[in-house]
Steps between C-alpha positions, in 0.01 A plus 500: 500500500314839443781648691762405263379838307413866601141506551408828336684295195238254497241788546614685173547137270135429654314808406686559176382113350156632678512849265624263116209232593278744561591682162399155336212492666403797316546289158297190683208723589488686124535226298379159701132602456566541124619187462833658424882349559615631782896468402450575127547794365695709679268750707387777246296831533158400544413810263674529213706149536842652541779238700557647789869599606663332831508880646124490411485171761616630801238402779345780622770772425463451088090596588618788732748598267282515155218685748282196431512590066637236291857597323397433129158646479415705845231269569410486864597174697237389757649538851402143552829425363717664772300427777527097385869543502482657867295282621721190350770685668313524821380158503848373469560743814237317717590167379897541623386658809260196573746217426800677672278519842374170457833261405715740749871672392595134522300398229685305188523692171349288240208425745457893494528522112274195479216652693545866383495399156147273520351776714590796276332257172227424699411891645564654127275237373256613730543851384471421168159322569343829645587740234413237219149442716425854553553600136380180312294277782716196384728285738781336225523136567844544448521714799243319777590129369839570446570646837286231645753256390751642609369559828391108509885416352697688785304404787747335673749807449249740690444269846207393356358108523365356219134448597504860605582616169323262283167560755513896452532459113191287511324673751551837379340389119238336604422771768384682236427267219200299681310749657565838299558345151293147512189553736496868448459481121209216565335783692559837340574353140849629537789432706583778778865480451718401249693233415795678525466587864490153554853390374620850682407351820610152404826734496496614859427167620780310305742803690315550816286218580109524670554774689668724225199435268245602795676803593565606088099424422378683881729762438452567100115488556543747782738728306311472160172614682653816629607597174184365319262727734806829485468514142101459442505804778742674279390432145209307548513188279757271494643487139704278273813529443567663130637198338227266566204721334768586228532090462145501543421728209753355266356124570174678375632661197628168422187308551303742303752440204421132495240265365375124534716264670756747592262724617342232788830391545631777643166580642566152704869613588368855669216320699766347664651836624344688763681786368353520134188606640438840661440497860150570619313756680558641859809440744414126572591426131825686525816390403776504728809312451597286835822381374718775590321496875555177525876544375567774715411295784724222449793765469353616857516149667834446386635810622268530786212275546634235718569752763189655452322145522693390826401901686126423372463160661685629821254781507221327438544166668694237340869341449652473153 
């Protein structure tokens, strides 16, 4: 039983695995987009290439510590890498809170790891999927399908019955794949969401079912808009994110260096890619990637949603 050990125990072994995952998480967001191992080599100065030292991989402190400068060359670190540890650390906060209130003090200890350690893969995954979004509007397969599975796998682990699981996965793909993807590219001549955001919400279904997919698509549509209209008011355009028009212009330079076949080869390969081409004119041809709404939204229902859902339908009328 959970009482078998001091609580405030559990706390610290909970927030600490929180804080190392999250420092890997670091390594999966640099290097997954790249195409890179994530295990080999051994994390190195993104600069100059140096191996870091084990002082130098501290979460959080090492950043706070080296005043956000890199040991071997003084080249600044992006906060992002702090604040993903904190937020792994956090996360794993939330997560032991949560399944401590809900299995009681009576609750049996590998049940706790069990669930702690699927929930803490599952909300760093999620993590990892909105700073990989934001920075290179890709969702890694590895990432929404993998997660997917693993949601669909444990099911029967999280008080979940099968149809419920297997029903959201399918639900939440083709929630977006027929109408925003299929019929909206028969209309517009391109789809109005990506494929990507698809398998995310397969995701959400395969761990939370119908209603988590209606509250992560409501929500991240609601939460997406906000920020959408806050930064035209502020900046006014919506822009790309860096890496894609640096992808953009280096598919170019590479097209340009080609001839013949190879030429309308690659030609066919980038009229496949809704990125490759520059986005048009005026705000309703923005870009704005939905995956990390719709991932931050998912975190939300599993921390809070289902209580939000059952105080909406009281207010407004119904019974869960």
């Amino acid at each position: 039983m959970l009482t078998a050990v001091p609580y405030w125990f559990v706390q610290g072994i909970a927030v600490s695995l929180g804080l190392v995952w999250g420092s890997f998480l670091n390594v999966v967001i640099h290097r997954l987009p790249r195409g890179e191992s994530v295990v080999h080599p051994a994390s190195r100065c993104a600069k100059c290439g140096t191996k870091l030292r084990a002082i130098d991989n501290v979460p959080v402190l090492s950043w706070l510590f080296l005043r956000g400068r890199a040991h071997c060359c003084k080249a600044p670190i992006s906060p992002r890498y702090p604040a993903v540890e904190a937020i792994g650390g956090l996360a794993a906060y939330a997560i032991c809170e949560k399944i401590f209130a809900e299995l009681g003090p009576d609750g049996h200890v590998h049940v706790y790891i069990i669930l702690f350690a699927l929930y803490l893969a599952l909300c760093l995954g999620l993590v990892a999927l909105v700073f990989i979004d934001l920075e290179y509007m890709i969702l890694p397969d590895v990432l929404t399908l993998g997660l997917g599975a693993v949601g669909l796998a444990t099911f029967w682990l999280r008080d979940m019955h099968v149809a419920e699981a297997f029903g959201g996965a399918a639900f939440g793909f083709l929630l977006v794949w027929l109408p925003f993807i299929v019929l909206y590219k028969k209309l517009r001549g391109h789809p109005g969401m990506g494929l990507g955001d698809a398998k995310l919400l397969l995701l959400t279904g395969a761990w939370f079912g119908v209603r988590g997919v209606l509250f992560a698509l409501m929500a991240g549509a609601v939460q997406g808009t906000v920020v959408a209209i806050v930064v035209l008011l502020v900046k006014g355009r919506i822009e790309e994110p860096e890496a894609v028009r640096r992808e953009r212009e280096e598919l170019k330079a590479e097209l340009d260096s080609l001839e013949g076949d190879e030429r309308a080869a690659l030609e066919q390969e980038i009229a496949k890619d809704p990125l490759a081409l520059a986005p048009g004119e005026g705000v309703g041809k923005a870009r704005l990637a939905f995956g990390p709404f719709l991932a931050l939204a998912t975190l939300e229902y599993y921390f809070v949603g289902e209580a939000a859902v059952q105080g909406y339908l009281r207010v407004f009328g119904g019974d869960a």
